[in-house]
GUVEX-208110 format. One record per residue (C-alpha): x, y, z; residue number from 1. Coordinates in nm, 4 decimals. Layout:
N
<r><xx>X</xx><yy>Y</yy><zz>Z</zz><i>NUM</i></r>
...
***
This chain:
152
<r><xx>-6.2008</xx><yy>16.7158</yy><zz>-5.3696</zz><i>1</i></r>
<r><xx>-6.1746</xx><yy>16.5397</yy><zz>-4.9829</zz><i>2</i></r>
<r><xx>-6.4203</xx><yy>16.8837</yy><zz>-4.9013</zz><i>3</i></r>
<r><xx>-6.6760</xx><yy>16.8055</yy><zz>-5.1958</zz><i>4</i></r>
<r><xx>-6.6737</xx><yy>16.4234</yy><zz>-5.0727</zz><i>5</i></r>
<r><xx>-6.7319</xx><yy>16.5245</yy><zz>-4.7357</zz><i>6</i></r>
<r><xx>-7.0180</xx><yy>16.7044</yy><zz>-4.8551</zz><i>7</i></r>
<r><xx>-7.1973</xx><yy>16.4441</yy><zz>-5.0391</zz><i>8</i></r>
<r><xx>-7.1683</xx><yy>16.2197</yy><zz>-4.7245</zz><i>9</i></r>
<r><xx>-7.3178</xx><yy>16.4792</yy><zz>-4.5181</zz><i>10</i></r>
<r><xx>-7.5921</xx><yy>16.5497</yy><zz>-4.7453</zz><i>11</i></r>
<r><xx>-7.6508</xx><yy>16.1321</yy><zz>-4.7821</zz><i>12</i></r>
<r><xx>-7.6642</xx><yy>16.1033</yy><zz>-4.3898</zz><i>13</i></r>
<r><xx>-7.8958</xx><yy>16.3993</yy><zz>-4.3378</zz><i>14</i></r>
<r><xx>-8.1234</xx><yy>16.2740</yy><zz>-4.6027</zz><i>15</i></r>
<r><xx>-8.0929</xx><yy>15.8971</yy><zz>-4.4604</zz><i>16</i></r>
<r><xx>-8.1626</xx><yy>16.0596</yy><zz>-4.0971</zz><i>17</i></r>
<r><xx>-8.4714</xx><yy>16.2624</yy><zz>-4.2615</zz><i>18</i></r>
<r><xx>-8.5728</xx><yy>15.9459</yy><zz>-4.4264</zz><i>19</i></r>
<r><xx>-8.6096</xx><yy>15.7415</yy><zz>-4.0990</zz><i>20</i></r>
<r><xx>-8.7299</xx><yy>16.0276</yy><zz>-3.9100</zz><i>21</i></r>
<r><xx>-9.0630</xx><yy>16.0186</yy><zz>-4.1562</zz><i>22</i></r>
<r><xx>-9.0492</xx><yy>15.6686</yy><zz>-4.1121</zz><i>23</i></r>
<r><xx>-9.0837</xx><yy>15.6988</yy><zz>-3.7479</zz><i>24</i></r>
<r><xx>-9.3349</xx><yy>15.9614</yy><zz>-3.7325</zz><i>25</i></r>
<r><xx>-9.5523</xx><yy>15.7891</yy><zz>-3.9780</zz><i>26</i></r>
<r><xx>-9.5313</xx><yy>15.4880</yy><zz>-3.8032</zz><i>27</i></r>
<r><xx>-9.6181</xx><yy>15.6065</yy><zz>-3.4952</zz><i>28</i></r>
<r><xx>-9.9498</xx><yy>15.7621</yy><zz>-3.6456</zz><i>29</i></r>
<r><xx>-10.0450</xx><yy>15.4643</yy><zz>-3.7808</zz><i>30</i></r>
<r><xx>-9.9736</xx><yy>15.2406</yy><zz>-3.4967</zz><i>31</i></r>
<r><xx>-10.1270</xx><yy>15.5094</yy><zz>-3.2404</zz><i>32</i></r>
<r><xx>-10.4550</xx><yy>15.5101</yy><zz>-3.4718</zz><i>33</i></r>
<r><xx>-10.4854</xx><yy>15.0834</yy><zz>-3.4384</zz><i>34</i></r>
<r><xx>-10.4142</xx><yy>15.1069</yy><zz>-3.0712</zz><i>35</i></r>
<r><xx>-10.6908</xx><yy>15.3644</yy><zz>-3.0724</zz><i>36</i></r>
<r><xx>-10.9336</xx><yy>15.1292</yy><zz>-3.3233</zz><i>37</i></r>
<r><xx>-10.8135</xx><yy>14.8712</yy><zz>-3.0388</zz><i>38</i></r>
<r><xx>-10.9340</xx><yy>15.0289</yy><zz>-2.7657</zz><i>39</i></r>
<r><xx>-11.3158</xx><yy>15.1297</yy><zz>-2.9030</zz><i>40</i></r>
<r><xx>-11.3152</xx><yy>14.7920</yy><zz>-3.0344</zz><i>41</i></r>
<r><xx>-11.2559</xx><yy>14.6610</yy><zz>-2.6495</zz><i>42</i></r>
<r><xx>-11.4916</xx><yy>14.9612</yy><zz>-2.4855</zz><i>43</i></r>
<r><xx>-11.7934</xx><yy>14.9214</yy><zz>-2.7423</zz><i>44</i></r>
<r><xx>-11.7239</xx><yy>14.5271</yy><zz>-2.6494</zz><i>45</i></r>
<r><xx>-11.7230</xx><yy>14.5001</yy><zz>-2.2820</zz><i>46</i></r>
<r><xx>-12.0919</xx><yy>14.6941</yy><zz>-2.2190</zz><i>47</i></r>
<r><xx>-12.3402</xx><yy>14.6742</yy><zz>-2.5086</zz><i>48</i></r>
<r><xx>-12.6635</xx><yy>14.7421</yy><zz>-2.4296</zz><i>49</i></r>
<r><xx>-12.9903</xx><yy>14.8511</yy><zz>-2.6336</zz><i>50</i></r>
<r><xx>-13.0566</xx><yy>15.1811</yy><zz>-2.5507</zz><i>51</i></r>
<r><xx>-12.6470</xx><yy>15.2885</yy><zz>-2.6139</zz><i>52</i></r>
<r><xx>-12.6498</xx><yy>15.1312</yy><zz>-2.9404</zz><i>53</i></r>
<r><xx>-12.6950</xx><yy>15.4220</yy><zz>-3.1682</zz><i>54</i></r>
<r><xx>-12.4860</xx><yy>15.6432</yy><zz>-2.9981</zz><i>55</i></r>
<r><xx>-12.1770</xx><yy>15.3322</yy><zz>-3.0283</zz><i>56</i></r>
<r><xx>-12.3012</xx><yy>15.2670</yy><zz>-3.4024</zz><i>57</i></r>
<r><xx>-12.2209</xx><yy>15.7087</yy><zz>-3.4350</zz><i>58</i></r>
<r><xx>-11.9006</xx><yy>15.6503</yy><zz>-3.2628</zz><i>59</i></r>
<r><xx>-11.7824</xx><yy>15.3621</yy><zz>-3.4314</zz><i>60</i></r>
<r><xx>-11.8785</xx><yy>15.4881</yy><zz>-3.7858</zz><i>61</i></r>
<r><xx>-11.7199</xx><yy>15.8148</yy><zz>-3.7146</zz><i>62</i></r>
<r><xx>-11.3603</xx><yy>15.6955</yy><zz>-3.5916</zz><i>63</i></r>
<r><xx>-11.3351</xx><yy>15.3942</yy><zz>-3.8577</zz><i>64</i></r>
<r><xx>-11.4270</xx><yy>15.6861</yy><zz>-4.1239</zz><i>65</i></r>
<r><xx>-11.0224</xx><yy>15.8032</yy><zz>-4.0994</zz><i>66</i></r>
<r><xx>-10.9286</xx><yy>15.4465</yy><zz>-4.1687</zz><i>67</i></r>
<r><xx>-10.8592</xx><yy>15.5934</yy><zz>-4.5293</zz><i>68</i></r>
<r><xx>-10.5645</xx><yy>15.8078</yy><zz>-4.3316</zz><i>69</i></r>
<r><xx>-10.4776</xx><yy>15.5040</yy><zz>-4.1699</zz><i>70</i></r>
<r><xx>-10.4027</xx><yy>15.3752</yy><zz>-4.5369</zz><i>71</i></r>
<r><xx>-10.2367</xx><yy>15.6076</yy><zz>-4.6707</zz><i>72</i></r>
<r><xx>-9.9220</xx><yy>15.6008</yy><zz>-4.3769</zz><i>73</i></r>
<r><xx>-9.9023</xx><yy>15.2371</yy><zz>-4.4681</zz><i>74</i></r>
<r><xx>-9.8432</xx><yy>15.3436</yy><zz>-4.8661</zz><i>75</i></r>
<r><xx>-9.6283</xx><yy>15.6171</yy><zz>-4.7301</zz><i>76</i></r>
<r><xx>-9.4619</xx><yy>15.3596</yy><zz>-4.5195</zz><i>77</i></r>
<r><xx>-9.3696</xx><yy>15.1273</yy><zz>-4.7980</zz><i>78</i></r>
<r><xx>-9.2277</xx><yy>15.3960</yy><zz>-5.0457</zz><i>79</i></r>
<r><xx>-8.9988</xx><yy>15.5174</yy><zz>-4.7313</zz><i>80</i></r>
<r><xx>-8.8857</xx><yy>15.1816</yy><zz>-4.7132</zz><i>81</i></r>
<r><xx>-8.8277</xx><yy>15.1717</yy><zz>-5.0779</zz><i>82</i></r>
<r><xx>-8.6651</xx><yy>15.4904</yy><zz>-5.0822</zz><i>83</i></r>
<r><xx>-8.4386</xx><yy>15.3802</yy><zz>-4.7617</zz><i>84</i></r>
<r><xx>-8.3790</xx><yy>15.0160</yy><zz>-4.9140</zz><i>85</i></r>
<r><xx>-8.0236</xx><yy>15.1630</yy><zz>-5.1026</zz><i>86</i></r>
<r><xx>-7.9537</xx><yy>15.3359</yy><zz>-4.8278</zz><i>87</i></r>
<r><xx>-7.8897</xx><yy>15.0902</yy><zz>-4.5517</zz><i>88</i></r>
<r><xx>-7.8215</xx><yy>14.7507</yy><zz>-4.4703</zz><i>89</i></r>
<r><xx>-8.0314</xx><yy>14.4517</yy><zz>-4.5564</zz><i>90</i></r>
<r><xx>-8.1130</xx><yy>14.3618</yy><zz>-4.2437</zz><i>91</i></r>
<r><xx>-8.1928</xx><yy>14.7318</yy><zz>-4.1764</zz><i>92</i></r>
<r><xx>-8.4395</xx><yy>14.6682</yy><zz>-4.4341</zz><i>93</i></r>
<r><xx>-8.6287</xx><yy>14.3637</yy><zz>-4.3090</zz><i>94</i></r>
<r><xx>-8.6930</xx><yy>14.5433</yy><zz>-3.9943</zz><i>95</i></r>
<r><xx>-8.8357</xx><yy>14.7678</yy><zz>-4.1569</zz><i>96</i></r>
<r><xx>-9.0346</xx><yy>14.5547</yy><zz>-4.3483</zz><i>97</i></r>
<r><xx>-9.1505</xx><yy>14.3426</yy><zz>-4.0559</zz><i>98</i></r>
<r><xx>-9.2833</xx><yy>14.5897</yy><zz>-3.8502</zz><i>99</i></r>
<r><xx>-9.4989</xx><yy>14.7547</yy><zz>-4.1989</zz><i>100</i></r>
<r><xx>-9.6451</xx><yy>14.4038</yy><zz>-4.2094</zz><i>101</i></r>
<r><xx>-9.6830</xx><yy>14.3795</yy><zz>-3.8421</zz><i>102</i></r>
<r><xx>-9.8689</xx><yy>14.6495</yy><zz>-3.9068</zz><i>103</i></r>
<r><xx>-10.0908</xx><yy>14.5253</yy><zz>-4.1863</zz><i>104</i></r>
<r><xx>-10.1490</xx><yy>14.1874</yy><zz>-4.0385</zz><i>105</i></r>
<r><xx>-10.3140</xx><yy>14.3996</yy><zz>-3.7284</zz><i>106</i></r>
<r><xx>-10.5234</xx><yy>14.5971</yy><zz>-3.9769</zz><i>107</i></r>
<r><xx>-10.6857</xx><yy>14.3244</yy><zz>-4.1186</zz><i>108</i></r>
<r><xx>-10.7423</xx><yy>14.1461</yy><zz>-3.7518</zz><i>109</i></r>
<r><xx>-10.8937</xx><yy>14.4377</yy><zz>-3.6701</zz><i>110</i></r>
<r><xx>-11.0757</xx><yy>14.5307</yy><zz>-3.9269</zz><i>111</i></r>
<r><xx>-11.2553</xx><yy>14.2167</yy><zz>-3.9440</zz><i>112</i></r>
<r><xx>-11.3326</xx><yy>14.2328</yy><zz>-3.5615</zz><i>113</i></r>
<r><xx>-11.4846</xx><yy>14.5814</yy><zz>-3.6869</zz><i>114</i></r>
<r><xx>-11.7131</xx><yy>14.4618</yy><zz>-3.9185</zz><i>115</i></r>
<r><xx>-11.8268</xx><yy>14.2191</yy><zz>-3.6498</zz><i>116</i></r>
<r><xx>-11.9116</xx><yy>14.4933</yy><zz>-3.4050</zz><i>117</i></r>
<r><xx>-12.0662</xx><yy>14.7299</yy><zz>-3.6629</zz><i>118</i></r>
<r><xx>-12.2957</xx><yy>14.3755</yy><zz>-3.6767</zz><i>119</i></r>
<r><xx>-12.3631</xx><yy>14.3673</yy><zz>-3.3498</zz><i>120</i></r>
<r><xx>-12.4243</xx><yy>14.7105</yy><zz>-3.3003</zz><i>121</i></r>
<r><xx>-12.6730</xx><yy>14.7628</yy><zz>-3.6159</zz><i>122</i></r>
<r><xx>-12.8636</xx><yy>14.4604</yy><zz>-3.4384</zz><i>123</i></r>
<r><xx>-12.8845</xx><yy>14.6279</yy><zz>-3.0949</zz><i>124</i></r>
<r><xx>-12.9860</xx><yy>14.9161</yy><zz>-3.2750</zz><i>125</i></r>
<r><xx>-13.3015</xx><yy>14.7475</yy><zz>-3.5092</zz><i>126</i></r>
<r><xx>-13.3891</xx><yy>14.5793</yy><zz>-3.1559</zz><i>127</i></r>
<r><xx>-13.3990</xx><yy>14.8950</yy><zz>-2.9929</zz><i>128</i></r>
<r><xx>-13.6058</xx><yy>15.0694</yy><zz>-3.2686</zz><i>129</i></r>
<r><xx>-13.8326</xx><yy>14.7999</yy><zz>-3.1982</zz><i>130</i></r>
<r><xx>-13.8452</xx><yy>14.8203</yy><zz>-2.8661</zz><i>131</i></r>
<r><xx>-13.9149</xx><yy>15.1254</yy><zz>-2.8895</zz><i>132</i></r>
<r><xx>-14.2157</xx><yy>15.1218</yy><zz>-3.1887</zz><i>133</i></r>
<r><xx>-14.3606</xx><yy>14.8586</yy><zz>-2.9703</zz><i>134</i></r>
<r><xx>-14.3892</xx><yy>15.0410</yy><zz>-2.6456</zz><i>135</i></r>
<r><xx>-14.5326</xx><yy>15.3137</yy><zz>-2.8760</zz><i>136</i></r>
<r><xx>-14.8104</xx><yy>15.0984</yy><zz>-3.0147</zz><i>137</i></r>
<r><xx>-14.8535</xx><yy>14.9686</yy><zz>-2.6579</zz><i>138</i></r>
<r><xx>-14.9395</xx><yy>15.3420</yy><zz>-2.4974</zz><i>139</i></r>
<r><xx>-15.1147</xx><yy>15.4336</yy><zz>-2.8114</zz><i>140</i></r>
<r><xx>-15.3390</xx><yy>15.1292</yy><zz>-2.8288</zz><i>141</i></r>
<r><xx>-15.3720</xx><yy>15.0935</yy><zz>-2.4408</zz><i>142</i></r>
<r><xx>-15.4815</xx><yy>15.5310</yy><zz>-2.5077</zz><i>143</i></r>
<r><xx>-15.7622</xx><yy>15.4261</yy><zz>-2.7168</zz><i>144</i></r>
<r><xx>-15.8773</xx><yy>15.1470</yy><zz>-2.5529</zz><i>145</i></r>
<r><xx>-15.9131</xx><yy>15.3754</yy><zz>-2.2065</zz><i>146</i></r>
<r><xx>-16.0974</xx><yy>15.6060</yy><zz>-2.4596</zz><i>147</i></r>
<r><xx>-16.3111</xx><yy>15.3248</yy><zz>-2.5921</zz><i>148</i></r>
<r><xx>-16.3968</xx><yy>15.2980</yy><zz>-2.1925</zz><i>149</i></r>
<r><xx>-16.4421</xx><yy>15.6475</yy><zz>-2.1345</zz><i>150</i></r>
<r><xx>-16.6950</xx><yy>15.6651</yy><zz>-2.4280</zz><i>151</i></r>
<r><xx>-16.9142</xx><yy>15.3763</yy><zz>-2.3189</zz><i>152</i></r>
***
């Protein structure tokens, strides 16, 4: 009986420590991917200019597109916490809790500070396109008009 009791507790703390371990890990992965969203946020910031627009619009577009994963570690996050909740003690729990909406809060900061720069950049990007269509229609019409001379 004492044996089969001993048991059960060990299985209960190995599944607690498993539990938390996740936790960790998927923690980790989603803070690592904010500091990352961060960071471009920050670089994309400090130096915009017209002609690297596109190339920081690519960029941008590309990283934010694994938000989704981003996402899901916070629902995984919540059902470990769930899961844990009978597990350990309240204030075990709150942690816990505080640092998933730690985590949250952050996303939304900086995914409205995204949506600002994808702004920015599209505008860099339309002024660059015309920058670019007008020194076009500049050659092409300063082309004819030497062929205009040329012809008289």
């Amino acid at each position: 009986m004492i044996m089969f009791a001993i048991a059960v507790f060990q299985a209960t703390l190995t599944e607690i420590y498993s539990q938390c371990q996740r936790y960790y890990q998927v923690f980790q992965a989603a803070n690592d991917w904010l500091e990352d969203a961060q960071e471009m946020l920050q670089l994309a910031g400090n130096g915009l200019d017209v002609e690297s627009a596109e190339e920081n619009l690519k960029s941008h577009m590309e990283f934010f597109s694994t938000e989704d994963q981003f996402h899901s570690n916070l629902e995984e996050l919540h059902s470990l916490v769930a899961t844990l909740d009978p597990l350990i003690k309240p204030t075990g729990k709150e942690d816990l809790e505080q640092k998933v909406a730690s985590l949250e809060l952050r996303s939304q900061r900086m995914s409205r500070d995204s949506g600002a720069q994808v702004d920015l950049l599209q505008r860099y990007f339309r002024m660059f396109c015309v920058l670019c269509f007008s020194e076009m229609n500049f050659h092409t019409e300063s082309s004819n008009t030497r062929m205009i001379y040329i012809s008289t």
